[in-house]
N, CA, C and O atoms as CSV, one atom per row, in Angstrom:
chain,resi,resn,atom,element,x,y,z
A,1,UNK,N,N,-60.409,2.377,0.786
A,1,UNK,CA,C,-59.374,1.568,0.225
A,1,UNK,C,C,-58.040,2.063,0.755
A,1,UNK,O,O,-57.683,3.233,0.619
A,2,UNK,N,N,-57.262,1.062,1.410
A,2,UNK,CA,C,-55.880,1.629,2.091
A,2,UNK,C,C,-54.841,1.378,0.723
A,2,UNK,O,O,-54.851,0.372,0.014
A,3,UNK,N,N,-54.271,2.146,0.621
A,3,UNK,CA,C,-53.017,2.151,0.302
A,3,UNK,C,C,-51.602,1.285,0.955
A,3,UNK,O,O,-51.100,1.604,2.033
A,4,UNK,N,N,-51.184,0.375,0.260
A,4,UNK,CA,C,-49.702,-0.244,0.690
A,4,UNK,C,C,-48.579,0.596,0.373
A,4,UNK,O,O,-48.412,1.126,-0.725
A,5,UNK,N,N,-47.931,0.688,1.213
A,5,UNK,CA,C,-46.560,1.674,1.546
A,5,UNK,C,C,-45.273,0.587,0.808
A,5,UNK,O,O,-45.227,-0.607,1.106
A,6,UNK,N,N,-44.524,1.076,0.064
A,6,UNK,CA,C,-43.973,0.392,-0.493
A,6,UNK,C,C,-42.119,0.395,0.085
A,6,UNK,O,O,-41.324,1.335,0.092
A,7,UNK,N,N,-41.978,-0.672,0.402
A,7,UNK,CA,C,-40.342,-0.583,1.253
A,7,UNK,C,C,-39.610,0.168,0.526
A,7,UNK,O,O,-38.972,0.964,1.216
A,8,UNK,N,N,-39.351,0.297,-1.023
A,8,UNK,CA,C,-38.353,0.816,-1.412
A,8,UNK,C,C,-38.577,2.024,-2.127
A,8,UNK,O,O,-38.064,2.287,-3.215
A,9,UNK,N,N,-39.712,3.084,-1.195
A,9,UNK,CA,C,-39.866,4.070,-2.140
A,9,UNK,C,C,-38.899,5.448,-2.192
A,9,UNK,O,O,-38.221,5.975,-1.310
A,10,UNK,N,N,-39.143,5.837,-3.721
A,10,UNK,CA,C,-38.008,7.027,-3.899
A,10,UNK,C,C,-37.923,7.939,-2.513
A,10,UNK,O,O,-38.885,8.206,-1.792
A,11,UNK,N,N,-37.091,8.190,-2.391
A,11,UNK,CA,C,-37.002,9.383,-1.268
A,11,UNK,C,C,-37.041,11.001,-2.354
A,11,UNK,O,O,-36.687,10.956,-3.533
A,12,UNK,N,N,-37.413,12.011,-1.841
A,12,UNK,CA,C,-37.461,12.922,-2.468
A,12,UNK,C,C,-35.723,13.472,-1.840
A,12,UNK,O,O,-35.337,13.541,-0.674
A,13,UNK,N,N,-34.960,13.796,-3.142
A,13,UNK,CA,C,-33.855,14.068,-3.083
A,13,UNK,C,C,-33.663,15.741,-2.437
A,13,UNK,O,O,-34.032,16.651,-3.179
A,14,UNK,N,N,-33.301,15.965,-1.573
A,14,UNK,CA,C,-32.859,17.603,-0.936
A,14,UNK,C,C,-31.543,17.732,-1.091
A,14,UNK,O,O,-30.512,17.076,-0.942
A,15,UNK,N,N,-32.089,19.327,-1.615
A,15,UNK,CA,C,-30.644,19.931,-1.856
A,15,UNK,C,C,-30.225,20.360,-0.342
A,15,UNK,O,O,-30.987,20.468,0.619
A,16,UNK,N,N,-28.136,20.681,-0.390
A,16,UNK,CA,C,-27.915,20.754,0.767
A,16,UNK,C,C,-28.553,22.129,1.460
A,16,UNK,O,O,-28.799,23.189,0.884
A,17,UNK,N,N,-28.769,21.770,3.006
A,17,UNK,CA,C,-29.219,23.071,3.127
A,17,UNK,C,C,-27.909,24.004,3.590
A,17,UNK,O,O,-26.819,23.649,4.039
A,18,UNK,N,N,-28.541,25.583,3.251
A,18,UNK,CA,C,-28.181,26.939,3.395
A,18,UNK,C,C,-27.435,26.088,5.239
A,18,UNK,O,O,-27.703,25.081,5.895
A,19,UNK,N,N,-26.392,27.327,5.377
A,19,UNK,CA,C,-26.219,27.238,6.726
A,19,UNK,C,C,-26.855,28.649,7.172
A,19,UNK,O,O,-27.556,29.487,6.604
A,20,UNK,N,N,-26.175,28.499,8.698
A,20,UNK,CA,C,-27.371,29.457,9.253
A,20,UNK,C,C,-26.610,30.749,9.070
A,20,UNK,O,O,-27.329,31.545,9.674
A,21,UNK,N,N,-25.993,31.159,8.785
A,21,UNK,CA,C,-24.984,32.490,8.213
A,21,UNK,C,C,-25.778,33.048,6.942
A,21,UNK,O,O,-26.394,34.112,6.891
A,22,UNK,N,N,-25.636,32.136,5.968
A,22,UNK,CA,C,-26.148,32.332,5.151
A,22,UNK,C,C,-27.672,32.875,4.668
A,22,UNK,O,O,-28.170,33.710,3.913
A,23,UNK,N,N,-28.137,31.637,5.795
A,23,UNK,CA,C,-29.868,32.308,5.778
A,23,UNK,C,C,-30.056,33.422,6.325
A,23,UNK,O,O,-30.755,34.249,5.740
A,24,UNK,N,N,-29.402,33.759,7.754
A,24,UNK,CA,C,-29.496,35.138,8.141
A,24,UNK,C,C,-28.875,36.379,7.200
A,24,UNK,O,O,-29.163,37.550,7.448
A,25,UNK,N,N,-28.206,36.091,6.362
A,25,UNK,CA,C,-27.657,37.229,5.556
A,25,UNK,C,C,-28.731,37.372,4.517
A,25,UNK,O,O,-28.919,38.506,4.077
A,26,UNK,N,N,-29.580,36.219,3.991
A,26,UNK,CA,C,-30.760,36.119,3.351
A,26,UNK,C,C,-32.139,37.002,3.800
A,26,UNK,O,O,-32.798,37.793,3.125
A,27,UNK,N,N,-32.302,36.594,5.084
A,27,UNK,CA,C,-33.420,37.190,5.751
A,27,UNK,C,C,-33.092,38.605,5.773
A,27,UNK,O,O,-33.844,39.452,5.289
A,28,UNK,N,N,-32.041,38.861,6.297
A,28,UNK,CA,C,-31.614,40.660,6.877
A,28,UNK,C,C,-31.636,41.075,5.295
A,28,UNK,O,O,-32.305,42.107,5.249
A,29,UNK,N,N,-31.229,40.751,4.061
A,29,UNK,CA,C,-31.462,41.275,2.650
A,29,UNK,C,C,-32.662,41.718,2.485
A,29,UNK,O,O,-32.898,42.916,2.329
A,30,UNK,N,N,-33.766,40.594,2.505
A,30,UNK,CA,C,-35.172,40.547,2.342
A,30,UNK,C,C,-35.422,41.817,2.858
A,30,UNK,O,O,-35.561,42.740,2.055
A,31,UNK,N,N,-35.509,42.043,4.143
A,31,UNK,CA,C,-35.788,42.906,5.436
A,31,UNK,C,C,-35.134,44.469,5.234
A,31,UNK,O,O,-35.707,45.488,5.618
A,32,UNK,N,N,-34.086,44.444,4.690
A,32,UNK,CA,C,-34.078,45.241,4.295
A,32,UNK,C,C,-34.681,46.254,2.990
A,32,UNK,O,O,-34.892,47.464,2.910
A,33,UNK,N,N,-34.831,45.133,2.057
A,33,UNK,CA,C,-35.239,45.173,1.012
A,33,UNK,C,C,-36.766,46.055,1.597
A,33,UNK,O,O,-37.078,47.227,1.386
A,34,UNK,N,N,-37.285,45.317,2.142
A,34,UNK,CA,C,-38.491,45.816,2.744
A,34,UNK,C,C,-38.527,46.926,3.442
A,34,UNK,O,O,-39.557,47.600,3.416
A,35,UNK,N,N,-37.453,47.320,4.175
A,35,UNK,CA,C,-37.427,48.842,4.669
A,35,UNK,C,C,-37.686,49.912,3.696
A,35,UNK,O,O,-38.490,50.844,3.702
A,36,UNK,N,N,-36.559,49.428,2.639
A,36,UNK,CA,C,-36.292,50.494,1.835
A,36,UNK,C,C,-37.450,51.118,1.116
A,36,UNK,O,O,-37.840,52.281,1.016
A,37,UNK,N,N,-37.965,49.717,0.546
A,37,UNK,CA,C,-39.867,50.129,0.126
A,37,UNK,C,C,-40.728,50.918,0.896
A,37,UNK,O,O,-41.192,51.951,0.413
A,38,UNK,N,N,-40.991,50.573,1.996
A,38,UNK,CA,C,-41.916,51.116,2.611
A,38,UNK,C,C,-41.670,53.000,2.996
A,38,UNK,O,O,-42.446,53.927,3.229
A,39,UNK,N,N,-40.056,52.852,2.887
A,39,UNK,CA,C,-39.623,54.410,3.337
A,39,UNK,C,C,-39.986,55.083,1.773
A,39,UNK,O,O,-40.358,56.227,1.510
A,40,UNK,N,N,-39.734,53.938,0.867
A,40,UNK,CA,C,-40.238,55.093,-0.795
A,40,UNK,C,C,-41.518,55.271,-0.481
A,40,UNK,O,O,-42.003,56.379,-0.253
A,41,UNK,N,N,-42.153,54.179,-0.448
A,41,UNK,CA,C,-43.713,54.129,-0.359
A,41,UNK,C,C,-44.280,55.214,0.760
A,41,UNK,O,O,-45.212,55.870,0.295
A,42,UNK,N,N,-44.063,55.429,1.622
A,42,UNK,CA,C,-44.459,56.455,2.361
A,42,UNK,C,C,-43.908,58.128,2.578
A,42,UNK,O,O,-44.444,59.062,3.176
A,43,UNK,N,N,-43.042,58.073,2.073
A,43,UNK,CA,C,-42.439,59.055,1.638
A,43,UNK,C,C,-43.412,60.600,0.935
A,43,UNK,O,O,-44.582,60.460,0.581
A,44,UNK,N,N,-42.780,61.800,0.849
A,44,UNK,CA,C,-43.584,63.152,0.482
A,44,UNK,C,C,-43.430,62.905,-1.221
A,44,UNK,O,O,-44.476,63.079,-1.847
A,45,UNK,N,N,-42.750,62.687,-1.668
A,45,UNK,CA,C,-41.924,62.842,-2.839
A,45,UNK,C,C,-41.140,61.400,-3.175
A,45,UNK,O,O,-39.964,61.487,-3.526
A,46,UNK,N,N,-41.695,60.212,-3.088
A,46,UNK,CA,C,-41.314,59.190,-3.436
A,46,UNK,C,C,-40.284,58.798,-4.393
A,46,UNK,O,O,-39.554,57.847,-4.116
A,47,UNK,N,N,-40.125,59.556,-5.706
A,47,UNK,CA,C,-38.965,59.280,-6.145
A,47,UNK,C,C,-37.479,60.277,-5.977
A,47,UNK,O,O,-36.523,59.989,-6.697
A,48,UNK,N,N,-37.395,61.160,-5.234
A,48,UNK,CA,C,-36.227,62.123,-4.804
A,48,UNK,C,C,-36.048,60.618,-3.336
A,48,UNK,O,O,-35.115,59.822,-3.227
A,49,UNK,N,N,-36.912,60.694,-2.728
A,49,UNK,CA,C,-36.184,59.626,-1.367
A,49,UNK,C,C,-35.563,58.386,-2.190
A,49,UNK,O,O,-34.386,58.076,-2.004
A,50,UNK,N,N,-36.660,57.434,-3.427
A,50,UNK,CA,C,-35.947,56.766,-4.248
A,50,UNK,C,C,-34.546,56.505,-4.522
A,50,UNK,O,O,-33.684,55.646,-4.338
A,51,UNK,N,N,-34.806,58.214,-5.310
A,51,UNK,CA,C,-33.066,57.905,-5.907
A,51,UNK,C,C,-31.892,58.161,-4.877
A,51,UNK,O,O,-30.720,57.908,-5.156
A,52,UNK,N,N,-32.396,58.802,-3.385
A,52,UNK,CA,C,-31.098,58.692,-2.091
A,52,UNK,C,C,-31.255,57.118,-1.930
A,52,UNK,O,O,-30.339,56.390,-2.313
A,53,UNK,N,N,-32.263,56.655,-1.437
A,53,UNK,CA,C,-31.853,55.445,-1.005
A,53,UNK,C,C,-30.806,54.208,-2.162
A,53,UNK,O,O,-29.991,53.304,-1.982
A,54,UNK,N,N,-31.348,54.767,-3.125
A,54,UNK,CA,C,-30.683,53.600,-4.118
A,54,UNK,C,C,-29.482,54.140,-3.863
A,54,UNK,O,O,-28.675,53.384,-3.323
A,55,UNK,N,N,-29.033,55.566,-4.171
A,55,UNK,CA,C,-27.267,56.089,-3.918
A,55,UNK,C,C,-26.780,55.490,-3.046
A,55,UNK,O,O,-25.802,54.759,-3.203
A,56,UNK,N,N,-27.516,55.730,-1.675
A,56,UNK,CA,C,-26.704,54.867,-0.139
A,56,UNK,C,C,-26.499,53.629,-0.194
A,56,UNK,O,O,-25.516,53.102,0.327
A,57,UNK,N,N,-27.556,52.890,-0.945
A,57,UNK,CA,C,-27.243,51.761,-1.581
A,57,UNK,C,C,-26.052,50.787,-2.007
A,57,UNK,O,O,-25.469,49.787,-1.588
A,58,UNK,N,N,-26.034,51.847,-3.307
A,58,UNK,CA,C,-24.381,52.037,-3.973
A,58,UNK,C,C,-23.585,52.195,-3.733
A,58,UNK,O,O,-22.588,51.762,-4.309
A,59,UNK,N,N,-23.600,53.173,-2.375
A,59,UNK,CA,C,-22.564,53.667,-1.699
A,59,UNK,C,C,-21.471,52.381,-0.490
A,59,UNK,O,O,-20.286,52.215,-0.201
A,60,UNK,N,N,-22.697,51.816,-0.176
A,60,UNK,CA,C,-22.529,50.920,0.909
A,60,UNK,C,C,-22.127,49.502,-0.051
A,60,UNK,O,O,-21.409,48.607,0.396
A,61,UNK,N,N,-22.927,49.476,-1.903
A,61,UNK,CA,C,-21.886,48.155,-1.770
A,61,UNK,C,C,-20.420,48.377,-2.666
A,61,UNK,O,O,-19.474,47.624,-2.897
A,62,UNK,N,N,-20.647,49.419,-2.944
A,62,UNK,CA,C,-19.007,49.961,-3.397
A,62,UNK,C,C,-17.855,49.745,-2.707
A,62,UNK,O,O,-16.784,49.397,-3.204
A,63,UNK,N,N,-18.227,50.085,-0.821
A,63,UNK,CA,C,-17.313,50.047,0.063
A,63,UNK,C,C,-17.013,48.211,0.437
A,63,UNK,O,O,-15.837,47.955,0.697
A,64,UNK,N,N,-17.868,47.173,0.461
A,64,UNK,CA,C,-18.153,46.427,0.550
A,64,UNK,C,C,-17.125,45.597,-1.123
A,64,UNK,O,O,-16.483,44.547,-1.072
A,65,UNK,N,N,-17.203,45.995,-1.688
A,65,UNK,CA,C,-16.520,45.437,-3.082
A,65,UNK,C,C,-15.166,45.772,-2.736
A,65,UNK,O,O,-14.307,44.899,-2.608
A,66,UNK,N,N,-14.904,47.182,-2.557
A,66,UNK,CA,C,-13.688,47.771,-2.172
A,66,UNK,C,C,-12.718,46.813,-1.055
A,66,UNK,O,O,-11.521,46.530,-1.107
A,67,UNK,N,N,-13.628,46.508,-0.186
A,67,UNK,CA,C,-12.805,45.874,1.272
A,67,UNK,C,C,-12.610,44.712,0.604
A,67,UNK,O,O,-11.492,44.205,0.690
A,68,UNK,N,N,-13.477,44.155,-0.067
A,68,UNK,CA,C,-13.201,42.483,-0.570
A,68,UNK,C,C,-12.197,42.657,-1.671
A,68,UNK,O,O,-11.345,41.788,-1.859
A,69,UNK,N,N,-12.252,43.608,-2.316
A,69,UNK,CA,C,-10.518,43.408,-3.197
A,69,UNK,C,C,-9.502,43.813,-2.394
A,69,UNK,O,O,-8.562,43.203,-2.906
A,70,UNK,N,N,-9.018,44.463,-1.426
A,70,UNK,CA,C,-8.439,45.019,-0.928
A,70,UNK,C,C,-7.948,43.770,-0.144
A,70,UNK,O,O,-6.757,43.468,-0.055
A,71,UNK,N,N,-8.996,43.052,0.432
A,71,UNK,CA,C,-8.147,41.768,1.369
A,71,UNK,C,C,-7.962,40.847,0.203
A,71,UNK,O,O,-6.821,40.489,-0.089
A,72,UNK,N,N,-8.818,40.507,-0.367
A,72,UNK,CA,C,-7.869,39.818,-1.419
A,72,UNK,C,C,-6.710,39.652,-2.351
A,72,UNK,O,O,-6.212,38.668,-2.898
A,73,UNK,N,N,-6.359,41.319,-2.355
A,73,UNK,CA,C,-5.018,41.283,-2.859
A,73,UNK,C,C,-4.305,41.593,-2.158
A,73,UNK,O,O,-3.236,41.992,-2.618
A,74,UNK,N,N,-4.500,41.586,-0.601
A,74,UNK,CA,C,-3.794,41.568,0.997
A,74,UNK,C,C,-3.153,39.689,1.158
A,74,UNK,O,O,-2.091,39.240,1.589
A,75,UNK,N,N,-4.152,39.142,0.693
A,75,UNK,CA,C,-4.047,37.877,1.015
A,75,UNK,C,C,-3.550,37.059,0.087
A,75,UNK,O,O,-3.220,35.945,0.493
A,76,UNK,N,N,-3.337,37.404,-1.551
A,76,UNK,CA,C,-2.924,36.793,-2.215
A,76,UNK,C,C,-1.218,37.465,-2.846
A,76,UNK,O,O,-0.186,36.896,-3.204
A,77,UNK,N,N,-1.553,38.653,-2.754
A,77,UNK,CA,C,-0.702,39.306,-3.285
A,77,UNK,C,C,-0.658,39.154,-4.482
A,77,UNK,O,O,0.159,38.523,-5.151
A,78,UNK,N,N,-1.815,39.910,-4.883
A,78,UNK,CA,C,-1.812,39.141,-6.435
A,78,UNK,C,C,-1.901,40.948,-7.141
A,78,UNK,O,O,-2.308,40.953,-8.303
A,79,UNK,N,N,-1.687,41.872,-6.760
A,79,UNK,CA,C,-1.543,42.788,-7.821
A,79,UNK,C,C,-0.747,44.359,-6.670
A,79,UNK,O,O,-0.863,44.314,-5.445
A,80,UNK,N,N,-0.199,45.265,-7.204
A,80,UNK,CA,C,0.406,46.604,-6.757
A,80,UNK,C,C,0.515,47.183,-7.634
A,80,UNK,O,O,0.854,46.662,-8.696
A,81,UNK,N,N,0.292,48.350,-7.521
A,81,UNK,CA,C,0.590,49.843,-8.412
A,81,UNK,C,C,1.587,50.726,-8.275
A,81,UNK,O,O,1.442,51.478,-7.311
A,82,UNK,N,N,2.449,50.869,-8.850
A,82,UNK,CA,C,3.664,51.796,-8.743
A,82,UNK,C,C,3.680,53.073,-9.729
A,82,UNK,O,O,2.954,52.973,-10.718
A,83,UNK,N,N,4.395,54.217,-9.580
A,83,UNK,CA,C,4.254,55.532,-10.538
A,83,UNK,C,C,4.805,54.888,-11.797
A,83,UNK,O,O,4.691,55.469,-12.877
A,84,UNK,N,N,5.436,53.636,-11.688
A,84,UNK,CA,C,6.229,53.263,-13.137
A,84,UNK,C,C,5.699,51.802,-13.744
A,84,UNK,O,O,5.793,51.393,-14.901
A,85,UNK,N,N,5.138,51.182,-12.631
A,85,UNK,CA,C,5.030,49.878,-12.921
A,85,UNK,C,C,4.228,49.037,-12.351
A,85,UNK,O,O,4.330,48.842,-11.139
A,86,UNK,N,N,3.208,48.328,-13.169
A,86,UNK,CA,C,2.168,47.353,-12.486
A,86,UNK,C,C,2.780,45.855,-12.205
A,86,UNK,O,O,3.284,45.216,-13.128
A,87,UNK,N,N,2.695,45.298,-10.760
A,87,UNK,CA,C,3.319,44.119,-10.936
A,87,UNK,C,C,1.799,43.274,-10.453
A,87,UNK,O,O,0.657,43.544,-10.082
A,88,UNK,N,N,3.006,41.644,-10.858
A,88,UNK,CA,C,1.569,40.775,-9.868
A,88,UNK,C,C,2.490,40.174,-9.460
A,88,UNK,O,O,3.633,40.087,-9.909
A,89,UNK,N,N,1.842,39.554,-8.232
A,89,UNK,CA,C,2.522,38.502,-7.648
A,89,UNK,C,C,1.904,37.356,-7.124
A,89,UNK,O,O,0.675,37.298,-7.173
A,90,UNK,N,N,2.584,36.382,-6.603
A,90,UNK,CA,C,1.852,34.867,-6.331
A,90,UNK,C,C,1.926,34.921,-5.030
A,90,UNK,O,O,2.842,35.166,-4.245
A,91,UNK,N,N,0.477,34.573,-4.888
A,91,UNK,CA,C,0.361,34.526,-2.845
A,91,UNK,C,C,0.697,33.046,-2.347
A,91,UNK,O,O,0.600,32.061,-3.079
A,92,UNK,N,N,1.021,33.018,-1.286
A,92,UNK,CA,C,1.335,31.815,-0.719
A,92,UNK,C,C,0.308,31.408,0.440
A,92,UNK,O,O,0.069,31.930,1.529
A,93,UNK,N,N,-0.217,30.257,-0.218
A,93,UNK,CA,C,-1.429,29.454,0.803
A,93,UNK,C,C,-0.720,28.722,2.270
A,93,UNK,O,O,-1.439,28.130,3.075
């Protein structure tokens, strides 16, 4: 028994896709993610390598948080610290 194809059928709605920046920052996460395991997992002493890798971890997205406030209040001018006085200010687009 054939089936009739119907002219006006739903299309299945897609979300937009990822660009390719994005997916590669996706994949290299994953991938890393996966390094990091396999170095616990094989490791003498699995949780001492553990708790370095998670530190370097931390370490790397601390610096990473750091640079992104740092240009952002490069770029907006939206805060400074003085020995007397906290200001803000309004950045110009």
């Amino acid at each position: 028994m054939a089936v009739k194809r119907q002219k006006n059928a739903p299309s299945a709605k897609r979300s937009p896709a990822k660009n390719s920046k994005a997916r590669n920052f996706d994949a290299a996460l994953a991938a890393f993610a996966l390094l990091a395991m396999e170095r616990v997992r094989n490791a003498k002493d699995p949780f001492a390598t553990g708790v370095k890798v998670a530190e370097q971890i931390r370490k790397i997205a601390e610096q990473v948080e750091y640079e992104v406030r740092a240009e952002s209040m490069a770029l907006t001018e939206a805060g400074y610290l003085s020995s007397d006085a906290v200001g803000v200010g309004v950045g110009v687009f």
